[in-house]
Backbone as XML, in Angstrom:
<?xml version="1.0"?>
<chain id="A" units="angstrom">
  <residue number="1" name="UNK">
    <atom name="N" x="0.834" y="-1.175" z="0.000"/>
    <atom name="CA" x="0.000" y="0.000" z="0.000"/>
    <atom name="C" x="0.881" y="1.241" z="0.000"/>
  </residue>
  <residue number="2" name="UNK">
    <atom name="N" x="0.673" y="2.359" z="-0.675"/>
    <atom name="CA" x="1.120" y="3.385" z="-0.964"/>
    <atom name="C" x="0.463" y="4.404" z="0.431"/>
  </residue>
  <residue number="3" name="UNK">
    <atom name="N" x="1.732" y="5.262" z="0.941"/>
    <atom name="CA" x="0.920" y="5.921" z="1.922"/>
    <atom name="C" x="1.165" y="7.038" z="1.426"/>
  </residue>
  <residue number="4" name="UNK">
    <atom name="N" x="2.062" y="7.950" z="0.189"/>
    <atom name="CA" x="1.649" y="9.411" z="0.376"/>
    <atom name="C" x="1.672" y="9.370" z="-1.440"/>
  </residue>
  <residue number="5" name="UNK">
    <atom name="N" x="1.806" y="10.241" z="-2.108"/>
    <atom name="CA" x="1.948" y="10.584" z="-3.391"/>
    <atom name="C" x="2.687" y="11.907" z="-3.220"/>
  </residue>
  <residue number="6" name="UNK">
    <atom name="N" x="3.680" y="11.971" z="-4.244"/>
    <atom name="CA" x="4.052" y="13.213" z="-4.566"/>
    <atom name="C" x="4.840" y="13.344" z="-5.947"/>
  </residue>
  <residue number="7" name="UNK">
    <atom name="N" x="4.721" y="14.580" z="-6.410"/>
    <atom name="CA" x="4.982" y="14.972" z="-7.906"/>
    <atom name="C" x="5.631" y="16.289" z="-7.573"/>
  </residue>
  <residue number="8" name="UNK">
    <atom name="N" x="5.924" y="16.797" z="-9.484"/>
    <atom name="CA" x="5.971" y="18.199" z="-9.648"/>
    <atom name="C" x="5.498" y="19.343" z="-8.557"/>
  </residue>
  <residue number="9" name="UNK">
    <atom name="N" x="4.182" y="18.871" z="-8.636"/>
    <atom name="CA" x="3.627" y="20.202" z="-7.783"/>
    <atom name="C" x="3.635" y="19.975" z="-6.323"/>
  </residue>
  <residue number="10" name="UNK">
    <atom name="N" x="3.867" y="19.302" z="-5.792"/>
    <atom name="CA" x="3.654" y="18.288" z="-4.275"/>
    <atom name="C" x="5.013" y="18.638" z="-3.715"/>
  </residue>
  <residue number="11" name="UNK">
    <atom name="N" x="5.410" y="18.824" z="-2.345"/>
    <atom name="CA" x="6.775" y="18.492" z="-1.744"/>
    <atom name="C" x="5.994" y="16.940" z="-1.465"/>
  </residue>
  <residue number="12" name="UNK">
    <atom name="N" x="5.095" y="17.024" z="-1.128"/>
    <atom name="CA" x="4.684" y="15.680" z="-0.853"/>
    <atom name="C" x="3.284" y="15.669" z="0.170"/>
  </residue>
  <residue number="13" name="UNK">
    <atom name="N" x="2.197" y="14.549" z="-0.579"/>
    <atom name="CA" x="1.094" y="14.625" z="0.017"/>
    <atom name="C" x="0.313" y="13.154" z="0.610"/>
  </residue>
  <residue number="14" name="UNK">
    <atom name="N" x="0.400" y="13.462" z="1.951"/>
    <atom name="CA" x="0.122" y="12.099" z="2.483"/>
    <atom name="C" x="-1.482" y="11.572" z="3.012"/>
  </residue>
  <residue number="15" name="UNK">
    <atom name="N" x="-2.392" y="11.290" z="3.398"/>
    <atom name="CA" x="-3.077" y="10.579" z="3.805"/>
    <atom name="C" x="-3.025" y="10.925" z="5.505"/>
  </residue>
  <residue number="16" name="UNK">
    <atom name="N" x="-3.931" y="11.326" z="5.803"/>
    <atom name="CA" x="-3.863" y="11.255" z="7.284"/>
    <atom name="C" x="-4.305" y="10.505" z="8.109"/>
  </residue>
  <residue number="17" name="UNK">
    <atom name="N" x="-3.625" y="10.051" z="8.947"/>
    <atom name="CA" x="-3.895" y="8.436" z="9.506"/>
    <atom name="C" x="-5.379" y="7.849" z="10.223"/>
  </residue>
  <residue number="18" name="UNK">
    <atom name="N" x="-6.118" y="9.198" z="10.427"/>
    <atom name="CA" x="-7.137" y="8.997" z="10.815"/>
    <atom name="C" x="-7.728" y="8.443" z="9.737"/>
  </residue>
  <residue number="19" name="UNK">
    <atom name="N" x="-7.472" y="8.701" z="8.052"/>
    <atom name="CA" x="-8.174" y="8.668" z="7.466"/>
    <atom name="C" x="-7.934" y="6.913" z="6.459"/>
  </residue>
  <residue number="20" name="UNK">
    <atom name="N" x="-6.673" y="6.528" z="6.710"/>
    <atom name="CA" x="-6.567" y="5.333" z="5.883"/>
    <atom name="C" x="-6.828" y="4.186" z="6.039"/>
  </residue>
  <residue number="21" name="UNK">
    <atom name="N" x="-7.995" y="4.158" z="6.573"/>
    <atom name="CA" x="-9.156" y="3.169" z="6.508"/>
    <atom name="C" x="-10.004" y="3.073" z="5.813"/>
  </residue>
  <residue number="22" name="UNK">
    <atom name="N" x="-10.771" y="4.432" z="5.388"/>
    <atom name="CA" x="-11.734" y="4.898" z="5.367"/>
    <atom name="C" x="-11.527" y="5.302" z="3.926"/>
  </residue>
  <residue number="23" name="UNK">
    <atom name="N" x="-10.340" y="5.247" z="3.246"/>
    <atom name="CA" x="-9.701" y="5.827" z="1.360"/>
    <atom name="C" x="-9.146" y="4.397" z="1.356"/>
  </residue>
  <residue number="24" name="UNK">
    <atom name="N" x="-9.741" y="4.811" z="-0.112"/>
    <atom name="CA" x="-9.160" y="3.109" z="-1.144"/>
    <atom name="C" x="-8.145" y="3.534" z="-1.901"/>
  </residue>
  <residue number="25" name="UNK">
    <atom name="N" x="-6.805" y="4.038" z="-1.600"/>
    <atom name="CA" x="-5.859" y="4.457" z="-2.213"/>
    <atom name="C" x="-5.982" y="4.368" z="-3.835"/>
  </residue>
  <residue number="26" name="UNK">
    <atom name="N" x="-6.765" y="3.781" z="-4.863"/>
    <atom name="CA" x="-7.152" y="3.932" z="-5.769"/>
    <atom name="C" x="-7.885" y="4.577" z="-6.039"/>
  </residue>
  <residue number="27" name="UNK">
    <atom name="N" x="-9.426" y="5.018" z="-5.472"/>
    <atom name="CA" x="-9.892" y="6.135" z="-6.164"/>
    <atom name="C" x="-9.336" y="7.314" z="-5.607"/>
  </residue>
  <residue number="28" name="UNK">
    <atom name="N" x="-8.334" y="7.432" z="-4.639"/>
    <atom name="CA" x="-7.292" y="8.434" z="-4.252"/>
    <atom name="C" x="-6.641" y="8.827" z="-5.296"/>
  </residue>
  <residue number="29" name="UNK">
    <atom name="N" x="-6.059" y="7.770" z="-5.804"/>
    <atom name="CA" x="-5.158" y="7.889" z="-7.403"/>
    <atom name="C" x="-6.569" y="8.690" z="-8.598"/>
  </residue>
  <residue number="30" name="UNK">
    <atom name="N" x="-6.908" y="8.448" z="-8.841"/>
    <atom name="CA" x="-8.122" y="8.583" z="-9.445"/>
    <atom name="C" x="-8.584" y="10.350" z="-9.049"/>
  </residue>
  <residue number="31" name="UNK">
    <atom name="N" x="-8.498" y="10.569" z="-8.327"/>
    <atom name="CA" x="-9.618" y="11.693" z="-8.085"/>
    <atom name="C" x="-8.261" y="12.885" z="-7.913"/>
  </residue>
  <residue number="32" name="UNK">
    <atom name="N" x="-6.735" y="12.247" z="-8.055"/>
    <atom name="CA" x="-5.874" y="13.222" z="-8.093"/>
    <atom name="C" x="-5.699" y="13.768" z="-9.708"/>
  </residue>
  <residue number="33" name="UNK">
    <atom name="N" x="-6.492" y="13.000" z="-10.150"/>
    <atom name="CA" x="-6.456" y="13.573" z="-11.859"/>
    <atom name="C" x="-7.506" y="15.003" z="-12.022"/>
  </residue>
  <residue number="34" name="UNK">
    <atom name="N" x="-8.310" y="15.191" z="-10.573"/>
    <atom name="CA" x="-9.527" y="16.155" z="-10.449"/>
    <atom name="C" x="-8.813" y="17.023" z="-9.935"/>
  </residue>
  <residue number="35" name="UNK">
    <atom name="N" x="-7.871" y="16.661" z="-8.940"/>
    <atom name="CA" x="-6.524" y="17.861" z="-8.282"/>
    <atom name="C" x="-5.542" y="18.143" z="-9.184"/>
  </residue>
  <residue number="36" name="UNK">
    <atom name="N" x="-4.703" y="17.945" z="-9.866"/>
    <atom name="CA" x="-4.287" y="18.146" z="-11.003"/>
    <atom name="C" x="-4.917" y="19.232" z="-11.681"/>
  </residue>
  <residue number="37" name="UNK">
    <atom name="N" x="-6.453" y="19.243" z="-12.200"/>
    <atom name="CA" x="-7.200" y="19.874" z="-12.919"/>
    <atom name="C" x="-7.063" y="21.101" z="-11.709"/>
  </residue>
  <residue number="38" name="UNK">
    <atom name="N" x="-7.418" y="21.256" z="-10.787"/>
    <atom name="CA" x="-7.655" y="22.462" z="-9.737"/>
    <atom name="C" x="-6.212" y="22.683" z="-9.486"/>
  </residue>
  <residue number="39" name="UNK">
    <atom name="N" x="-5.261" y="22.189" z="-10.006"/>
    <atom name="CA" x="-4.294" y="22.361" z="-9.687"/>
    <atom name="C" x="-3.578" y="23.610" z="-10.560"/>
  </residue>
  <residue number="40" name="UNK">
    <atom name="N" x="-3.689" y="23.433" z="-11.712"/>
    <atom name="CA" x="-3.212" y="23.907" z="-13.111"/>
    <atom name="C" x="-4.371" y="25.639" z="-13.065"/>
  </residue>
  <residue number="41" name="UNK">
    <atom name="N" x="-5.701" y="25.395" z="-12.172"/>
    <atom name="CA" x="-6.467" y="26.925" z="-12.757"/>
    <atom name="C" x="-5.849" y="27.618" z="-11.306"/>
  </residue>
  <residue number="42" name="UNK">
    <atom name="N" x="-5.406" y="26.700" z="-10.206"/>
    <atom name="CA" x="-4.851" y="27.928" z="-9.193"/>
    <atom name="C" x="-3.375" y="27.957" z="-9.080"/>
  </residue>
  <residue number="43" name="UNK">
    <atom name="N" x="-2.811" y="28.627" z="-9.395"/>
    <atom name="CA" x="-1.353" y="28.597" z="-9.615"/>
    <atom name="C" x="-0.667" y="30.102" z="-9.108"/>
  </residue>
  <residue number="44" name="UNK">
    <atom name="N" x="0.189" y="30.417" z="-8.214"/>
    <atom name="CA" x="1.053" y="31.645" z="-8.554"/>
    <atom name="C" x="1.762" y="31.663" z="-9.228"/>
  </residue>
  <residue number="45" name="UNK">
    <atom name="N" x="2.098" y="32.707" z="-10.210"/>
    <atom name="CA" x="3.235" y="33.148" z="-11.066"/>
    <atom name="C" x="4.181" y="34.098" z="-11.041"/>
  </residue>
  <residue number="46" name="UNK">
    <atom name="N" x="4.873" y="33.884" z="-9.953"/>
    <atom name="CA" x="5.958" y="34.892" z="-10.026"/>
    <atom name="C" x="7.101" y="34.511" z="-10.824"/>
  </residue>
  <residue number="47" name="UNK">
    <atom name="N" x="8.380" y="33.960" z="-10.445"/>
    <atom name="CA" x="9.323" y="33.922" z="-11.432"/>
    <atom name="C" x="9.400" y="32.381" z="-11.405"/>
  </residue>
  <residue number="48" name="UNK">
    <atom name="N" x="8.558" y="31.481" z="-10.857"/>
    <atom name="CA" x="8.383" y="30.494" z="-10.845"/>
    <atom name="C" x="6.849" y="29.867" z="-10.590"/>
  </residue>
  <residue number="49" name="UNK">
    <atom name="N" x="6.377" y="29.420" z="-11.700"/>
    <atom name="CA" x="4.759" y="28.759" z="-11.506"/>
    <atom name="C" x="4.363" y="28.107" z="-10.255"/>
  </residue>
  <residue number="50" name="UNK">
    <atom name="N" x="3.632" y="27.763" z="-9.546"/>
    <atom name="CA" x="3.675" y="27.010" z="-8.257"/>
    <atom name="C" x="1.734" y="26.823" z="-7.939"/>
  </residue>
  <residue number="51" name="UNK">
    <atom name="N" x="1.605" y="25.684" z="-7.175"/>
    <atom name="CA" x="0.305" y="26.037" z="-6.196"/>
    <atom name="C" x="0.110" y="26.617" z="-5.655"/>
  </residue>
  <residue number="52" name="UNK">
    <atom name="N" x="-1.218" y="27.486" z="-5.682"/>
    <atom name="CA" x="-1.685" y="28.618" z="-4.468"/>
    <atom name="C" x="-1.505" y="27.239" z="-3.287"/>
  </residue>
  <residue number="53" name="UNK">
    <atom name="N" x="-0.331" y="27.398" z="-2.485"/>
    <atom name="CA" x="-0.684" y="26.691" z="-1.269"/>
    <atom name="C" x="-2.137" y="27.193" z="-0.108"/>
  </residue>
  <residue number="54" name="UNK">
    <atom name="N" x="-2.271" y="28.142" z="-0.395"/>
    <atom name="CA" x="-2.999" y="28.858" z="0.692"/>
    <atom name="C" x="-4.857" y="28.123" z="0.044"/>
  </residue>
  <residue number="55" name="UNK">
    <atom name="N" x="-4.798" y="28.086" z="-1.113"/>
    <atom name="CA" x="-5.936" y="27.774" z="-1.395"/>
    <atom name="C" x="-5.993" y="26.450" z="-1.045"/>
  </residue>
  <residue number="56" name="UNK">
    <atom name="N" x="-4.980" y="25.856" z="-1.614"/>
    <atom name="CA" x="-5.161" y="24.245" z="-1.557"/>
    <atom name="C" x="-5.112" y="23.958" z="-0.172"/>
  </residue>
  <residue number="57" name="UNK">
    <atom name="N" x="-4.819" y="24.146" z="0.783"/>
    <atom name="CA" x="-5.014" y="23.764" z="2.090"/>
    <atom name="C" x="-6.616" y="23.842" z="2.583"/>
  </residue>
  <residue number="58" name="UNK">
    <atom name="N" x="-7.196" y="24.534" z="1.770"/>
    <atom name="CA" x="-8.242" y="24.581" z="1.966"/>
    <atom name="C" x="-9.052" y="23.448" z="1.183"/>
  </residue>
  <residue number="59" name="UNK">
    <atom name="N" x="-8.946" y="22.932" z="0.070"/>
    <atom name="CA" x="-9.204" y="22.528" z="-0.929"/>
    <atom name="C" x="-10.044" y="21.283" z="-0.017"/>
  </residue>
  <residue number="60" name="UNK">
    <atom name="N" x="-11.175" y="20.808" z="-0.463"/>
    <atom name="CA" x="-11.712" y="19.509" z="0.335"/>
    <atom name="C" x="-11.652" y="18.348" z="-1.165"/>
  </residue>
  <residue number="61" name="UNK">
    <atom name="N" x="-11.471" y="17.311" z="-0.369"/>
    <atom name="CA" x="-11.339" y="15.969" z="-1.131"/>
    <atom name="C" x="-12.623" y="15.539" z="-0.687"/>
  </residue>
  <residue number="62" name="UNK">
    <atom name="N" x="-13.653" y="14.836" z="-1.569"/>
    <atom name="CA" x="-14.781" y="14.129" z="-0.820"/>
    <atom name="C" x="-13.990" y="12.553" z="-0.830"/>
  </residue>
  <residue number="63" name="UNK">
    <atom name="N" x="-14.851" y="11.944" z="0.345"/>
    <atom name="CA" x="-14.577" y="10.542" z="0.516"/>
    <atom name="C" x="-15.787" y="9.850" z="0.724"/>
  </residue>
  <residue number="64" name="UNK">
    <atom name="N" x="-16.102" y="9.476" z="-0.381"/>
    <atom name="CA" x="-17.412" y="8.397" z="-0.130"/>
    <atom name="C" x="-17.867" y="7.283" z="0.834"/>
  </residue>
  <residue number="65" name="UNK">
    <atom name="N" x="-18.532" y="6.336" z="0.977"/>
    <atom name="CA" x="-18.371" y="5.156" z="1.855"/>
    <atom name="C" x="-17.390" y="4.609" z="0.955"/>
  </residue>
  <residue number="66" name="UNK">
    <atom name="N" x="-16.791" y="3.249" z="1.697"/>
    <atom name="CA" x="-15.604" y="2.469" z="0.831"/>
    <atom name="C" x="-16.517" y="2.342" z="-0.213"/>
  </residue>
  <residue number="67" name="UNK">
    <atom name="N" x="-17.582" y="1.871" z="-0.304"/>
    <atom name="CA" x="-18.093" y="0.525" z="-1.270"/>
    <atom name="C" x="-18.884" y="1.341" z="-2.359"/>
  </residue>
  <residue number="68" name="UNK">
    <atom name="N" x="-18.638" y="2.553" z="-2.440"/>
    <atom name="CA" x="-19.052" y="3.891" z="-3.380"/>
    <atom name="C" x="-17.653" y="3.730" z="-3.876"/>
  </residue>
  <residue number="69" name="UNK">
    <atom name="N" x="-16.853" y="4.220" z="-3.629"/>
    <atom name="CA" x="-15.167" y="4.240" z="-4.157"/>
    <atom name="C" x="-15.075" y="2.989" z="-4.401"/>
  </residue>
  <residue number="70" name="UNK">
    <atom name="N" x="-15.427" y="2.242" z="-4.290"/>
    <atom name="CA" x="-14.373" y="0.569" z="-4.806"/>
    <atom name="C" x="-15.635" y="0.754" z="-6.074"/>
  </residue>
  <residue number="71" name="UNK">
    <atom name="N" x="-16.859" y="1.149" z="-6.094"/>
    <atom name="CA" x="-17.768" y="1.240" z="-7.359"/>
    <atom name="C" x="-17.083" y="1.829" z="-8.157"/>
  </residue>
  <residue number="72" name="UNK">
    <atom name="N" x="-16.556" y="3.152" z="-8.228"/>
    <atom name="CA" x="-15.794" y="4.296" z="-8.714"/>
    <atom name="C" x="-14.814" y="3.391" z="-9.658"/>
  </residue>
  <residue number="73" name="UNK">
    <atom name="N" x="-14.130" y="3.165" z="-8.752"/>
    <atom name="CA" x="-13.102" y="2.415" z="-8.950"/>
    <atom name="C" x="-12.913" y="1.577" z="-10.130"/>
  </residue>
  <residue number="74" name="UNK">
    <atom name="N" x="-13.347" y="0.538" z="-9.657"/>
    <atom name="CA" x="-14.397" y="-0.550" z="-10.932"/>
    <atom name="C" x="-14.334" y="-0.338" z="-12.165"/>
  </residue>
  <residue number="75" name="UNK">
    <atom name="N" x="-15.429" y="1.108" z="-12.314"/>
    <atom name="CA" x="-15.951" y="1.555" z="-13.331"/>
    <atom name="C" x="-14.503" y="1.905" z="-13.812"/>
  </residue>
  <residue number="76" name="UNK">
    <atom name="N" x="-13.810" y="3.150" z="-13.471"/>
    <atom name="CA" x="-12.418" y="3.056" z="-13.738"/>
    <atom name="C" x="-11.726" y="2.688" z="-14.678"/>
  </residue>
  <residue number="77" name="UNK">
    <atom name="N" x="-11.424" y="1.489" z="-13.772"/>
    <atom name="CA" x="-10.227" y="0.678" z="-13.613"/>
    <atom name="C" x="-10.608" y="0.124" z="-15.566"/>
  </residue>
  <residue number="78" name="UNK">
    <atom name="N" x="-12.206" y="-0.333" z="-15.308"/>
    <atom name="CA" x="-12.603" y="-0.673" z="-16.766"/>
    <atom name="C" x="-12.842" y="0.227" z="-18.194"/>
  </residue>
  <residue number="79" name="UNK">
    <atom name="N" x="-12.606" y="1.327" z="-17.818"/>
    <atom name="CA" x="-12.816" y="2.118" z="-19.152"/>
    <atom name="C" x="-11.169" y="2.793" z="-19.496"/>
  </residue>
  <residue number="80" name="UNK">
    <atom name="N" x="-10.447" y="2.300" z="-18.268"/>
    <atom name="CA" x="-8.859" y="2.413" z="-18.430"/>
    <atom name="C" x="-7.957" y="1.075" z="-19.334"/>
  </residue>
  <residue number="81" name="UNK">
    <atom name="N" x="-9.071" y="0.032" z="-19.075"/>
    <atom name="CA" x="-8.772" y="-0.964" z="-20.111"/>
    <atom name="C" x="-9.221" y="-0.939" z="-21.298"/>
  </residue>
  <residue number="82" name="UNK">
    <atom name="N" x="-10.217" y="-0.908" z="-21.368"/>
    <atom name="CA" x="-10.836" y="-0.552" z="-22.299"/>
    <atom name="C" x="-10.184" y="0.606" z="-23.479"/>
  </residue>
  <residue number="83" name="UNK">
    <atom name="N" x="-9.444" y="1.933" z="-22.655"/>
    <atom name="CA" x="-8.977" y="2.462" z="-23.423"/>
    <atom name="C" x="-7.371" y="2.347" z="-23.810"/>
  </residue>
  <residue number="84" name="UNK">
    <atom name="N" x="-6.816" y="1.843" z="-22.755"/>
    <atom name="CA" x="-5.398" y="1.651" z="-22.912"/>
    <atom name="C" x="-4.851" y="0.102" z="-23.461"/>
  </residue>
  <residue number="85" name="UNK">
    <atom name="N" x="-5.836" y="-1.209" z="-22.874"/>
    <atom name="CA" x="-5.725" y="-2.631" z="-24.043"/>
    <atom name="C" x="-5.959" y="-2.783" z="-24.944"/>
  </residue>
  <residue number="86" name="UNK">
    <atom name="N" x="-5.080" y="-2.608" z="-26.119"/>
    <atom name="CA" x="-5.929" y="-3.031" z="-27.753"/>
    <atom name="C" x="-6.578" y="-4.456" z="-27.321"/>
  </residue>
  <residue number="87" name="UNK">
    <atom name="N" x="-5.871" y="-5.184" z="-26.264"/>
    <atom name="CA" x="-6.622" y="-6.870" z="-26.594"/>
    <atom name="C" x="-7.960" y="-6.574" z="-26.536"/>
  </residue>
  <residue number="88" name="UNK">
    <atom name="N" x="-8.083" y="-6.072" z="-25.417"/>
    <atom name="CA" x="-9.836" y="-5.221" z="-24.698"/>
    <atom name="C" x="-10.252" y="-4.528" z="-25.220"/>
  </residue>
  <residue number="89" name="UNK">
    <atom name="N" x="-9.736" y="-3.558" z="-25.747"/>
    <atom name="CA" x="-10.166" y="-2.297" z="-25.976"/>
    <atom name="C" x="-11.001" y="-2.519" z="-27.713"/>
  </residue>
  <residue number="90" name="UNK">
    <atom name="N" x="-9.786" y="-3.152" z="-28.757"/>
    <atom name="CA" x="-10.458" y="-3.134" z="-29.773"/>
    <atom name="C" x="-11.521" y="-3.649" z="-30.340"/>
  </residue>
  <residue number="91" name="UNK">
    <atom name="N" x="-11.442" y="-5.456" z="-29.454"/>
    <atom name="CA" x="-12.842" y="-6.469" z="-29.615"/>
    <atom name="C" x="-13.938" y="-5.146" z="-29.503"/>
  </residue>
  <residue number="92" name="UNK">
    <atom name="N" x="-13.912" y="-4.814" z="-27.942"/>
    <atom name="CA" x="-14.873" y="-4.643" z="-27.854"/>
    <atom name="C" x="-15.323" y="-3.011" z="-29.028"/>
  </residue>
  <residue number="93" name="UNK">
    <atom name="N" x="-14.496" y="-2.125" z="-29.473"/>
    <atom name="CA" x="-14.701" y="-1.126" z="-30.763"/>
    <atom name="C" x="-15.561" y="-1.855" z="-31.520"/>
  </residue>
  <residue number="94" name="UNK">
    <atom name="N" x="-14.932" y="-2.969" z="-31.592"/>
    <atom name="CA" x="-15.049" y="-3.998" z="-33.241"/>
    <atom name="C" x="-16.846" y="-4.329" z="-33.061"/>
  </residue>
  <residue number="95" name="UNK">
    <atom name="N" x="-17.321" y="-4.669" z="-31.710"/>
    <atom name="CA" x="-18.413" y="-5.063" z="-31.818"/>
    <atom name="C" x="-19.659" y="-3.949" z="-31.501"/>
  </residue>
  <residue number="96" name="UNK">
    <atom name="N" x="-19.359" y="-2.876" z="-31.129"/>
    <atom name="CA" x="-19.217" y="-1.830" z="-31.271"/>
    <atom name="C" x="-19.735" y="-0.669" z="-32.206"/>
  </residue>
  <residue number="97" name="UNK">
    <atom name="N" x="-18.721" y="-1.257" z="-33.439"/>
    <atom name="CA" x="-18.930" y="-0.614" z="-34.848"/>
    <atom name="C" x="-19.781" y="-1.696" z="-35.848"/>
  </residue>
  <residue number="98" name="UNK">
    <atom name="N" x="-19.779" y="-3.080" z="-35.766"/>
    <atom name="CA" x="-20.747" y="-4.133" z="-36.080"/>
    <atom name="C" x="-22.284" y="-3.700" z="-36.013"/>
  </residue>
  <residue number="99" name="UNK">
    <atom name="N" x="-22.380" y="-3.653" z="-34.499"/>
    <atom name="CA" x="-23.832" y="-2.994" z="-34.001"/>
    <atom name="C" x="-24.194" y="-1.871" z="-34.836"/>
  </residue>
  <residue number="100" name="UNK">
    <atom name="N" x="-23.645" y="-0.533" z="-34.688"/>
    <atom name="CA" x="-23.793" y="0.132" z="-35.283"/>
    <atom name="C" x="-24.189" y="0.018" z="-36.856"/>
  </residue>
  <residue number="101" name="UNK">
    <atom name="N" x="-23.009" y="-0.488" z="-37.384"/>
    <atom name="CA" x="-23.260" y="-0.870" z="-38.621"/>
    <atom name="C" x="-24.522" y="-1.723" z="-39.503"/>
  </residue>
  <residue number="102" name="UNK">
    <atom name="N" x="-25.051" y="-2.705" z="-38.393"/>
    <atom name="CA" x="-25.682" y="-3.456" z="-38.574"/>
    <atom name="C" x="-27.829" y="-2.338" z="-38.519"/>
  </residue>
  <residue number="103" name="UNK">
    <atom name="N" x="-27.313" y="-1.606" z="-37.316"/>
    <atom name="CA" x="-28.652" y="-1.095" z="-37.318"/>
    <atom name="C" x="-29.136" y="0.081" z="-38.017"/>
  </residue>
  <residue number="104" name="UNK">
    <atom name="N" x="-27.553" y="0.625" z="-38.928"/>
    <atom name="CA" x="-27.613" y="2.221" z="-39.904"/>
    <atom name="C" x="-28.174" y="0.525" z="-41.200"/>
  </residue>
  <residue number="105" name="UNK">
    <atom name="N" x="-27.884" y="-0.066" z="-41.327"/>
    <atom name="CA" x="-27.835" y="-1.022" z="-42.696"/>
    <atom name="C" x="-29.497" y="-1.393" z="-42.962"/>
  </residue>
  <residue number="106" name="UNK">
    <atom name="N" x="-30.089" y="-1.872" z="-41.689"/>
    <atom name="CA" x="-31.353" y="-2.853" z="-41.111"/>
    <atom name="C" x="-32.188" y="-1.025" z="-41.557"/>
  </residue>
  <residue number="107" name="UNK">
    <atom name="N" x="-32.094" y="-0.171" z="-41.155"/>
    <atom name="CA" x="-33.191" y="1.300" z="-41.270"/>
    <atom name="C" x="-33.055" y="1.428" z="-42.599"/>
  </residue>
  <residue number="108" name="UNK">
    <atom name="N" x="-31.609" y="1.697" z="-43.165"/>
    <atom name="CA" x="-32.016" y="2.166" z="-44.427"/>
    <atom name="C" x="-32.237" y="1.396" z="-45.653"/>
  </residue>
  <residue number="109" name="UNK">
    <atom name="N" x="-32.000" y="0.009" z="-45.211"/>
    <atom name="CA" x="-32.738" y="-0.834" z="-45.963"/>
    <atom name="C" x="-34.009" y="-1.512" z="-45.892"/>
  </residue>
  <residue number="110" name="UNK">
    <atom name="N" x="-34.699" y="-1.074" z="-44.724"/>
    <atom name="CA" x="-35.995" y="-1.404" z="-44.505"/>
    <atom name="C" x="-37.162" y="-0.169" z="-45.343"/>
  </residue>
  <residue number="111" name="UNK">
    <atom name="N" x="-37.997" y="-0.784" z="-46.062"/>
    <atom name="CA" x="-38.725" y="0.160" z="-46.982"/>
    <atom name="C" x="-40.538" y="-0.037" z="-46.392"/>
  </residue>
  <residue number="112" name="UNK">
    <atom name="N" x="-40.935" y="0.554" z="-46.236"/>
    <atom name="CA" x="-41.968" y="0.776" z="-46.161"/>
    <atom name="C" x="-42.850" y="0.876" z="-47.949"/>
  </residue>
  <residue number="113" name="UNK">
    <atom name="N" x="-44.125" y="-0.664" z="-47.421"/>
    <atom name="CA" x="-44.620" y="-0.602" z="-49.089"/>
    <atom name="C" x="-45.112" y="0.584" z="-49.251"/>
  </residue>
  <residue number="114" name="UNK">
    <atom name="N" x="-45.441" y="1.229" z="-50.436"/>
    <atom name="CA" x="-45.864" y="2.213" z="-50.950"/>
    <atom name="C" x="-47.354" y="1.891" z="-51.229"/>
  </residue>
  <residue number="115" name="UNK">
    <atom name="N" x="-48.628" y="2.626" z="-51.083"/>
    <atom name="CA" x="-49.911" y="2.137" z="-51.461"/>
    <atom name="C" x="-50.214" y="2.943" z="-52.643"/>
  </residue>
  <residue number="116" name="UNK">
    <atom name="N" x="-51.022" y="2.258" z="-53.536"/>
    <atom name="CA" x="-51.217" y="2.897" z="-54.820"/>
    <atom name="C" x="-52.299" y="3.548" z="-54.854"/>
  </residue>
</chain>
């Protein structure tokens, strides 16, 4: 188990112990792609780009029940395969674009008789 994350913008950001029970360190990972985003519109710019620390201390993370986040998660974890496995990812395009194909084909070849 991973107990803190840190990057570029981070000296480093940990989990507070009250709380790592209660976070599924994955949709943690997950919802830092939403901090990131809030990360990049609050920024100081002086002679070096940086986080408004002052904001972000403020900043709230929601934490669902576990079994909301392990849902999260899930969903995720599967549209991350989906987009990053060709094995996964393309079958399922392939059947996908079949369907599709199959129900633009079935309309515009279905004719309605004409009455005289």
């Amino acid at each position: 188990m991973i107990d803190s994350l840190a990057n570029q913008r981070f000296t480093n950001l940990a989990i507070r112990k009250s709380l790592i029970n209660e976070l599924d360190m994955k949709f943690f990972f997950y919802y830092m792609f939403i901090v990131d985003e809030w990360c990049k519109s609050n920024t100081n710019t002086s002679g070096f780009e940086s986080v408004d620390m002052v904001k972000f201390k403020k900043l709230q993370i929601p934490i669902p029940p576990m079994e909301e986040q392990q849902r999260i998660v899930a969903i995720l974890d599967k549209f991350e395969t989906l987009v990053n496995d060709i094995s996964e990812g393309l079958p399922a395009e392939i059947t996908a674009r079949r369907q599709q194909y199959e129900y633009y084909r079935d309309k515009l070849l279905t004719f309605t008789k004409a009455t005289s």
